[in-house]
C-alpha positions as CSV (number, residue, x, y, z in Angstrom):
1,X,-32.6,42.7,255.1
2,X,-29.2,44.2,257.0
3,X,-27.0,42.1,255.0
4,X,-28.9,42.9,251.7
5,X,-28.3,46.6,252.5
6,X,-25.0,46.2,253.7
7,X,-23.8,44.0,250.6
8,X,-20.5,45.6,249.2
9,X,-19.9,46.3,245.7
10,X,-16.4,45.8,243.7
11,X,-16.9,47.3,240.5
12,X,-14.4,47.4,237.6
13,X,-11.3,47.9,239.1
14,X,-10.3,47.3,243.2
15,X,-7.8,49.8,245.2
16,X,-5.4,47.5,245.7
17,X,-5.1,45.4,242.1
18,X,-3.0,42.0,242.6
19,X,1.3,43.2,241.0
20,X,1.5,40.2,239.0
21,X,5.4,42.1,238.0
22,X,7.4,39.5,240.1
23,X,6.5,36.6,237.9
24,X,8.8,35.3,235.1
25,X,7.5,34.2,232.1
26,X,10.8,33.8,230.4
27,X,11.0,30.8,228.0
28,X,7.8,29.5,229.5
29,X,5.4,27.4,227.3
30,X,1.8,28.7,227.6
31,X,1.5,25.8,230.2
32,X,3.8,26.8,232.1
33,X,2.6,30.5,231.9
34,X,-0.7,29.2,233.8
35,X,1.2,27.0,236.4
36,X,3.5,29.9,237.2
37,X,0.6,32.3,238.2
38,X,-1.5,29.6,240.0
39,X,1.6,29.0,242.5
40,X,2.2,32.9,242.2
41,X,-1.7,33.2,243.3
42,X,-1.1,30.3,245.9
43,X,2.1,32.3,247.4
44,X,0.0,35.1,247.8
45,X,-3.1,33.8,249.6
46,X,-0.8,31.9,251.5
47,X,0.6,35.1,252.7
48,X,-2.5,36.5,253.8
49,X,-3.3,34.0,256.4
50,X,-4.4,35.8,259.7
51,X,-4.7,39.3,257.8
52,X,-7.2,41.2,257.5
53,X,-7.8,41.5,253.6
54,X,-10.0,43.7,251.9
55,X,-12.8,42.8,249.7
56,X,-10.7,43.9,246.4
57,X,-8.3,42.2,247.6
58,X,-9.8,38.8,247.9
59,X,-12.0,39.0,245.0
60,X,-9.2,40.4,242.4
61,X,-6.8,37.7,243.8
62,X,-9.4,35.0,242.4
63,X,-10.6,36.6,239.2
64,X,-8.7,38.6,237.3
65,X,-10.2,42.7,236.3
66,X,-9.7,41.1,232.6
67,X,-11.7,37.8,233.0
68,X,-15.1,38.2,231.7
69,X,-16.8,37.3,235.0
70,X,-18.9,38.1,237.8
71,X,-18.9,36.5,241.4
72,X,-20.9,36.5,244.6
73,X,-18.4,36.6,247.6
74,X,-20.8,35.4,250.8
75,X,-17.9,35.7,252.9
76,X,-17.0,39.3,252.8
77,X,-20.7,39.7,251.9
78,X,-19.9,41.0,248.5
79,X,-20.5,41.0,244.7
80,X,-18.0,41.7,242.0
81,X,-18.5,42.9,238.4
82,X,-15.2,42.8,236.4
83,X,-15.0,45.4,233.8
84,X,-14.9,42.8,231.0
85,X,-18.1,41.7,231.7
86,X,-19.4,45.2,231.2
87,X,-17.3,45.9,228.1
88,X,-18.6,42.7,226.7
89,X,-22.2,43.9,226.5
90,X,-20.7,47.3,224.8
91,X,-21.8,51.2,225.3
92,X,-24.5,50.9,228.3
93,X,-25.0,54.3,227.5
94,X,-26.8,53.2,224.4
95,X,-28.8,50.4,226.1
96,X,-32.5,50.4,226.0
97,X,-33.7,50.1,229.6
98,X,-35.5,46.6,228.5
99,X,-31.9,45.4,227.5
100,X,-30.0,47.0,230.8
101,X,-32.4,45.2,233.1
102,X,-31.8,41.9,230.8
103,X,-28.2,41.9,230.6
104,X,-26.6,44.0,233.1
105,X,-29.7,44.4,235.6
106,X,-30.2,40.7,235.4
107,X,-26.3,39.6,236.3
108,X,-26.5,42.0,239.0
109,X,-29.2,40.3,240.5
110,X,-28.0,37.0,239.8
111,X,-24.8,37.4,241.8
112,X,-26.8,39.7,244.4
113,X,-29.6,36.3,245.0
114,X,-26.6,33.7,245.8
115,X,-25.2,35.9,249.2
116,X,-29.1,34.2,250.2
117,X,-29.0,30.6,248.8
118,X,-28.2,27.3,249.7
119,X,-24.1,28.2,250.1
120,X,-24.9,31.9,251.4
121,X,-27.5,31.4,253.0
122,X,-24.8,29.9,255.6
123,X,-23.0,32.9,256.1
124,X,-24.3,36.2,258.1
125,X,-23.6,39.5,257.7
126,X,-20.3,39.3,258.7
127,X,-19.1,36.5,256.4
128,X,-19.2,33.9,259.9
129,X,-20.8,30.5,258.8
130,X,-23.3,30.1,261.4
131,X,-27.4,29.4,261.3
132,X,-28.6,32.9,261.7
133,X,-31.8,32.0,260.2
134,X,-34.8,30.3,262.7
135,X,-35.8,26.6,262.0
136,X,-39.3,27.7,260.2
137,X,-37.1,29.9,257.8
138,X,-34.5,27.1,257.4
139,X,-37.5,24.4,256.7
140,X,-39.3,26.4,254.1
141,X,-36.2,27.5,251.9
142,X,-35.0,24.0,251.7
143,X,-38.3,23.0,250.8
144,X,-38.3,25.3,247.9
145,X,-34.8,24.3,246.9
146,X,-35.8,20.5,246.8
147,X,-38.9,21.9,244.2
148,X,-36.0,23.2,242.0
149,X,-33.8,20.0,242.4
150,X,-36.4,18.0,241.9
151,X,-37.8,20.0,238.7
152,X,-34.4,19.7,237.3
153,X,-33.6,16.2,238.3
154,X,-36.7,15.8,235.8
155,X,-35.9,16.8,233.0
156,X,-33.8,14.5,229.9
157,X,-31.6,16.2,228.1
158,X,-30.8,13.2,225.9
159,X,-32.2,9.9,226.2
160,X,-31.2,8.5,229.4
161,X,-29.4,11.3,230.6
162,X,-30.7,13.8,233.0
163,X,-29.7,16.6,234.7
164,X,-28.8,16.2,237.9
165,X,-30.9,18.5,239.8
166,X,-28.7,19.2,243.2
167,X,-25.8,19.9,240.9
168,X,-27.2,22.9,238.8
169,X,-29.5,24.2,241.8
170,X,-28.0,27.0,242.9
171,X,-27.4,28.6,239.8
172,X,-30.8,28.0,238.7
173,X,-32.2,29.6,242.1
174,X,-29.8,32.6,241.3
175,X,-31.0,32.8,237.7
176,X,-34.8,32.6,238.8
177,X,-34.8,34.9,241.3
178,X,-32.9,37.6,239.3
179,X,-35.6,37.7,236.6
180,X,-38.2,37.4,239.6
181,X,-36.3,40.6,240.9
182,X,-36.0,42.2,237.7
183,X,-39.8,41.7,236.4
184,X,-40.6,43.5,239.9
185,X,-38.9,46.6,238.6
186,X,-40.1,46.1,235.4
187,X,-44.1,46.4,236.5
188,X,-42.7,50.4,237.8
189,X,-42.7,50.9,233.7
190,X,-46.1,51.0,232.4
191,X,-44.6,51.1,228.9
192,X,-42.3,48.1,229.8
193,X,-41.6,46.0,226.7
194,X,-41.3,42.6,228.0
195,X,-40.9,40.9,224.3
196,X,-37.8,42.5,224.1
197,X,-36.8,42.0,227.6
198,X,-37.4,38.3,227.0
199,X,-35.2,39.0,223.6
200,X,-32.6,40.5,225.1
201,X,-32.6,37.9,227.9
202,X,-32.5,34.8,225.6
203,X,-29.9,36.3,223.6
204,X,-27.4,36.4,225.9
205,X,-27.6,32.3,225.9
206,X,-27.7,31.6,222.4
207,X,-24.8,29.8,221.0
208,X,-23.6,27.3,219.2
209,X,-22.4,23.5,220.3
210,X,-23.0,20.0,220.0
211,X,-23.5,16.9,222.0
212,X,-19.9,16.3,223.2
213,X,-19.6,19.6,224.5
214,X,-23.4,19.6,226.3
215,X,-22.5,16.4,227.8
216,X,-19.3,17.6,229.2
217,X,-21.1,20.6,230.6
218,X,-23.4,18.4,232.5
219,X,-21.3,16.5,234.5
220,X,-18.6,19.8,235.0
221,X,-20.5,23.1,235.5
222,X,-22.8,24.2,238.4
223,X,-24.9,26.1,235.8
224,X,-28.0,24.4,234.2
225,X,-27.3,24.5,230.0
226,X,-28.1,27.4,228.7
227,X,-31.5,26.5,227.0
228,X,-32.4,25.5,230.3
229,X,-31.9,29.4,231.4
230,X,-34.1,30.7,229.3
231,X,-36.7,27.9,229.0
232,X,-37.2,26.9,232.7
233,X,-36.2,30.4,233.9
234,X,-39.0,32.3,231.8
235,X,-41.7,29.7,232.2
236,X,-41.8,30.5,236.0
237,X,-43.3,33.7,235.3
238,X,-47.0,35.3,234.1
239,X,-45.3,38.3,231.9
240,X,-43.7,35.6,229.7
241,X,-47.3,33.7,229.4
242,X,-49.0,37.1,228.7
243,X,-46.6,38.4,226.7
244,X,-46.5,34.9,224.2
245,X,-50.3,33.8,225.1
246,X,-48.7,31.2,226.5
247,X,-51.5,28.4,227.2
248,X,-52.1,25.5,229.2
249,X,-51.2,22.4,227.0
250,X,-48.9,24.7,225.4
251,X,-44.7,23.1,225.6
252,X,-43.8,26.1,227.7
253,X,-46.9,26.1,230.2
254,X,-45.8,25.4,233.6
255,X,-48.9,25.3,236.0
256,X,-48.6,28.1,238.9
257,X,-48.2,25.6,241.6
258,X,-45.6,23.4,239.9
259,X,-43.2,26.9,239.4
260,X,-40.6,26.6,241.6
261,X,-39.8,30.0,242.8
262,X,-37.5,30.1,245.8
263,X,-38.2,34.0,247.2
């Protein structure tokens, strides 16, 4: 509970922001634009060997304020939003409360669940990779994990290929538990509405793409496809059954003791 409470937030812009002024882009191809700011990036880190180096500092090295991104940082026991991410959704002063908790709420939580899974779970407080958890505790949450690899592992996405369960885990424990966190909240609201929490939820994943580009996701990205976000995510959860009369024998029923929640 400490390091939950004690979890640093770098919002939008950090106090010390990386001067990128010193490198020269004269006459370089795009290419060679990229290159020139990786070994820039490289110098830099380099340099910070056996410093102490602030959260803002670490995470705005990594991911620029500009990159539409969002990142847990278990060793400095930290999350960051950058303020792309938050344009990208628009005016969140105009937000419905059902679409803040489904967009905003929900990546919050995301990043927030991974300082406590199978990577961050490794790390305490004070960003030291140790076992600070007992042996029951350590026993049980890789129990649950191995439900959500195994679940995972299951499923064909086309024929003959499957997901590969330990590969997408994480993500899918972060993506689970956020909406596990987020319904919590929600059930303060009596006039919640979850349809267009679900909406707004979905949404955010639809796109379009094609076999080529699915395939190549597989075997590259720790995140599960994006149908598998909103399918296996919101199946794990009773407000989704209630709010659809979701039914047993129905294609998105998922019996309560084959969910795999992690918390």
């Amino acid at each position: 509970m400490q390091k939950l409470m004690d979890l640093n937030l770098i919002l939008l812009y950090g106090d010390n922001p990386v001067d990128y002024s010193s490198v020269d882009f004269s006459g370089k191809s795009v290419a060679e634009m990229f290159m020139a700011l990786e070994a820039f990036r490289f110098r830099r880190d380099a340099a910070l060997v056996g410093e102490t180096v602030l959260p803002d500092q670490h995470a705005f090295t990594w991911m620029p304020t500009m990159a539409n991104n969002a990142r847990a940082f278990p060793e400095l026991n930290a999350l960051m939003f950058t303020v792309a991410i938050v344009d990208d959704y628009g005016d969140v002063s105009k937000m419905s409360r059902e679409e803040l908790y489904a967009t905003i709420g929900y990546v919050l939580a995301h990043e927030i669940s991974h300082n406590f899974d199978e990577n961050g779970s490794k790390v305490d407080i004070n960003g030291l990779e140790r076992d600070w958890w007992t042996e029951e505790e350590q026993a049980a949450f890789e129990a649950r994990v191995q439900k959500v690899v195994d679940y995972f592992s299951g499923i064909s996405v086309f024929e003959g290929v499957n997901v590969d369960g330990r590969v997408v885990s994480a993500e899918a424990t972060a993506d689970i538990t956020a909406v596990q966190a987020i319904l919590r909240l929600a059930r303060q609201h009596e006039d919640f509405d979850y349809d267009a929490f679900f909406r707004y939820y979905a949404k955010q994943y639809a796109y379009f793409s094609n076999y080529k580009w699915e395939l190549h996701i597989l075997g590259d990205d720790p995140h599960p496809l994006a149908y598998l976000r909103t399918n296996v995510v919101l199946q794990q959860f009773d407000e989704f059954n209630k709010t659809y009369d979701v039914q047993e024998g129905d294609a998105m029923y998922l019996a309560p003791e084959d969910r795999i929640l992690v918390w």
